[in-house]
N, C-alpha and C positions, 0 to 999 in steps of 0.2 A: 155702236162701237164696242161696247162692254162685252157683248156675246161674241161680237167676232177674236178681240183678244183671248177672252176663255176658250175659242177654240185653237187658238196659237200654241193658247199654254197646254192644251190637253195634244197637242201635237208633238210638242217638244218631250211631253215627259214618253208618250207611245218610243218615241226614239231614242230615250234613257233605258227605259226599263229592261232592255233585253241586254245593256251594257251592264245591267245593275252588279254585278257579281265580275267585271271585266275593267282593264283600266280605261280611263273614260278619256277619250282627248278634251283638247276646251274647245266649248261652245263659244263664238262670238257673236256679240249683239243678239242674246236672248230678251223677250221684250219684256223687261220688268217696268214694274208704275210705281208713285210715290205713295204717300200715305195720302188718303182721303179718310176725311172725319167720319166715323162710324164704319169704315170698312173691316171686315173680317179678316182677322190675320191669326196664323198658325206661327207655335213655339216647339221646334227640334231639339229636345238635349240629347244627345249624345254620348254615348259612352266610352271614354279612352286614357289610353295611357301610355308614354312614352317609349315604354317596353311592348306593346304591343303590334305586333305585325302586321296585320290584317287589317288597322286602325286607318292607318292611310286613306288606304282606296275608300273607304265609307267615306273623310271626311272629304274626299276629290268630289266622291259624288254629291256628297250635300253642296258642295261649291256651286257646282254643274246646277242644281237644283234651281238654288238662290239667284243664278242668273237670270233667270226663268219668270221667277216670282217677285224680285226685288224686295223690293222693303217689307211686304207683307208675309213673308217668311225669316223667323228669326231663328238664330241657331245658338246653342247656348253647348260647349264642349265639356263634361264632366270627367274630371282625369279624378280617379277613384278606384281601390283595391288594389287586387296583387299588382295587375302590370302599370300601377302609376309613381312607383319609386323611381330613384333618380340612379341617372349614368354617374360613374365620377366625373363626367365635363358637361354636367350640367348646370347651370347658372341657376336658374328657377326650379321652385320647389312648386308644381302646379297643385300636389296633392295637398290637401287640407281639412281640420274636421268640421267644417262647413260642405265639403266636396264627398264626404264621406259618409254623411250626416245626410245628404239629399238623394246621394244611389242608396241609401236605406230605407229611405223613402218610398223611393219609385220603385225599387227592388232592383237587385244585382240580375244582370244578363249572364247569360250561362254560355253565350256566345258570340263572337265579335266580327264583324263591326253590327252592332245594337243602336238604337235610338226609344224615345215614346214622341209620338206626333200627340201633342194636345193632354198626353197623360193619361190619354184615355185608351179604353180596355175596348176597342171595335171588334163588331159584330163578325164572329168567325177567326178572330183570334183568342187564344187563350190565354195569353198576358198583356198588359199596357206593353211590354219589351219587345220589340220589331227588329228584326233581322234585314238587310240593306232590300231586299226585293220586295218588301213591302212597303217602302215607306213612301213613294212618289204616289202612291195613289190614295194611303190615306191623308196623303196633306193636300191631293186635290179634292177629296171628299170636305176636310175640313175647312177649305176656303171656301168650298161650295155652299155653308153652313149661313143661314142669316145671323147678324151678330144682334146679342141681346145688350150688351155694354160696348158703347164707345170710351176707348181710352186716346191721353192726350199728356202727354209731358214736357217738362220745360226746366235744362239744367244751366246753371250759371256756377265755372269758377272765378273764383278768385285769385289772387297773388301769391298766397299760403298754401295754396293747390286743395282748396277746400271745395267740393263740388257740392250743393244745393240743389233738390231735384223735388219737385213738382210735381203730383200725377192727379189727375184730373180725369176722373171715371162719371158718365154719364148712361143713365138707364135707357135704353132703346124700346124694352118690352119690360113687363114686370117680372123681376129674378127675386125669388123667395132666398132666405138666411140658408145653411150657412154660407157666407162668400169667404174668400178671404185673396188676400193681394202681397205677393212677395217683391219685392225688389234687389235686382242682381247686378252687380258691375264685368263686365267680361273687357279682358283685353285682345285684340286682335296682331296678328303678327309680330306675332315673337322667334324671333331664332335661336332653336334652341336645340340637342340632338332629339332625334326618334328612330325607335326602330321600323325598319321598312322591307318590303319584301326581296330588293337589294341590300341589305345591311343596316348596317345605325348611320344616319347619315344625320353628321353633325350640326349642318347648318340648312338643317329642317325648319318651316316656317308656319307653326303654330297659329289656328283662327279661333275667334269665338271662346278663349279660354277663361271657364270660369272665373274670377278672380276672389269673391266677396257676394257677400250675401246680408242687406243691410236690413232684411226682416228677419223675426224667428224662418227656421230652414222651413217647417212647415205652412208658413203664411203668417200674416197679424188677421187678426180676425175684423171683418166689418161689420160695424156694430148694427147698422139696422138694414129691412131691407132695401130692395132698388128698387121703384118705380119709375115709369115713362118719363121723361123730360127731369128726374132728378138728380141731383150732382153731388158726389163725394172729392174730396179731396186731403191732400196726403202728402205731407212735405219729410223728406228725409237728407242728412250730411252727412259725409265721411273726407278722412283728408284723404287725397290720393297719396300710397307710398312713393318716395323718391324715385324708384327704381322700376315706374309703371312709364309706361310713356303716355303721356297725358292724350298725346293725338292719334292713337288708339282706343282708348278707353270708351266704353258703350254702357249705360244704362239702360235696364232692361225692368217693366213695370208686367206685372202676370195679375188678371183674377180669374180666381180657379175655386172649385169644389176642395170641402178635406172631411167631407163626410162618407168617410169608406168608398167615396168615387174620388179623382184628383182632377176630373176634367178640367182645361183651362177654358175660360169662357171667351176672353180675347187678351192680347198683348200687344206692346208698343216696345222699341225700341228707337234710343238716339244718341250721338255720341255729345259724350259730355262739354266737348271742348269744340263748337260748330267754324 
């Protein structure tokens, strides 16, 4: 059953990829699956910002994408630099030096619509920063990846709108130091203006937007290393601001490399409020 979906999915992206640069209709009923313990999953950031044009259609197509993949593809939206300042009828301030602080990170794209799959710097490309025609196939190379850490999380609010999140990382194979693990809140659909290759269209409907970032921007570091069968665990709080809408909001658990390489090893995503 697992090889015949893998080739569903490698069917669905062959029919993406020549769209990759074209606006994409929606796909219905792409065959995504749910999270399974220790399965491999890939992290999309994205680079964008309110003012930018181009921005759209990339983030259409990672939509397109995510259908595809479901849960095991996660998309994380960076509104950061010049084009992430605000209209004057904009409500939210996406830009922030948390959001600006991680495209410094990962390094600024020189051209839009940009992502990194996994953060990492693949073979025959010259930066981690991926341009929209490349990115369906390194995220199906990265799915293709045996996972060395299973991760596993578990959020509870409160009445105070106090969310409580749990991540629970398990060693698959032995992963030597340095690790490290970030955790990010992203909120999903927001209406808010953006510009678009028809104009600013005001009641634009924002996904995946960063929101916060409850580790240092570059990781907390893990203190020792990972072995088969052994288990880290990692509790983090933040109140949610009034003006988040709770039944959006996604927790987002990453461990990755920060030793001159950023790879991410595997990530989990869920939304805080089930």
């Amino acid at each position: 059953m697992g090889n015949i979906l893998k080739h569903i999915r490698l069917l669905w992206v062959m029919i993406l990829l020549p769209l990759a640069c074209t606006e994409i209709p929606p796909i219905i009923g792409g065959p995504g699956q749910g999270s399974q313990e220790g399965e491999q999953r890939v992290l999309v950031e994205e680079f964008t910002g309110v003012y930018c044009v181009n921005c759209p259609g990339g983030s259409a197509f990672l939509q397109q994408l995510q259908q595809i993949y479901g849960d095991r593809m996660v998309i994380v939206s960076i509104h950061a630099g010049f084009f992430a300042r605000q209209y004057p009828e904009s409500q939210y301030q996406f830009k922030t030096d948390e959001t600006e602080a991680l495209q410094n990170l990962l390094g600024a794209p020189v051209a839009y619509p940009s992502a990194t799959v996994n953060r990492m710097n693949f073979e025959g490309q010259s930066s981690r920063i991926l341009g929209q025609a490349d990115w369906a196939s390194h995220i199906q190379e990265s799915l293709d990846a045996e996972p060395l850490i299973a991760l596993d999380m578990a959020t509870v609010v409160d009445d105070s709108r106090n969310v409580t999140i749990d991540v629970q990382m398990t060693g698959l194979a032995p992963v030597s130091n340095p690790l490290y693990l970030t955790v990010m809140l992203t909120e999903d659909n927001i209406t808010d203006p953006q510009n678009t290759l028809s104009g600013v269209e005001l009641d634009y409907v924002h996904h995946h937007v960063l929101r916060k970032i409850l580790t240092p921007v570059s990781g907390e570091s893990l203190s020792s290393d990972l072995i088969t069968g052994e288990q880290l665990f990692k509790t983090y709080s933040y109140g949610i601001p009034a003006d988040w809408d709770l039944d959006q909001v996604h927790a987002i658990a990453v461990v990755h490399r920060n030793d001159g390489k950023l790879d991410v090893l595997n990530v989990v995503e869920k939304k805080v409020k089930e």
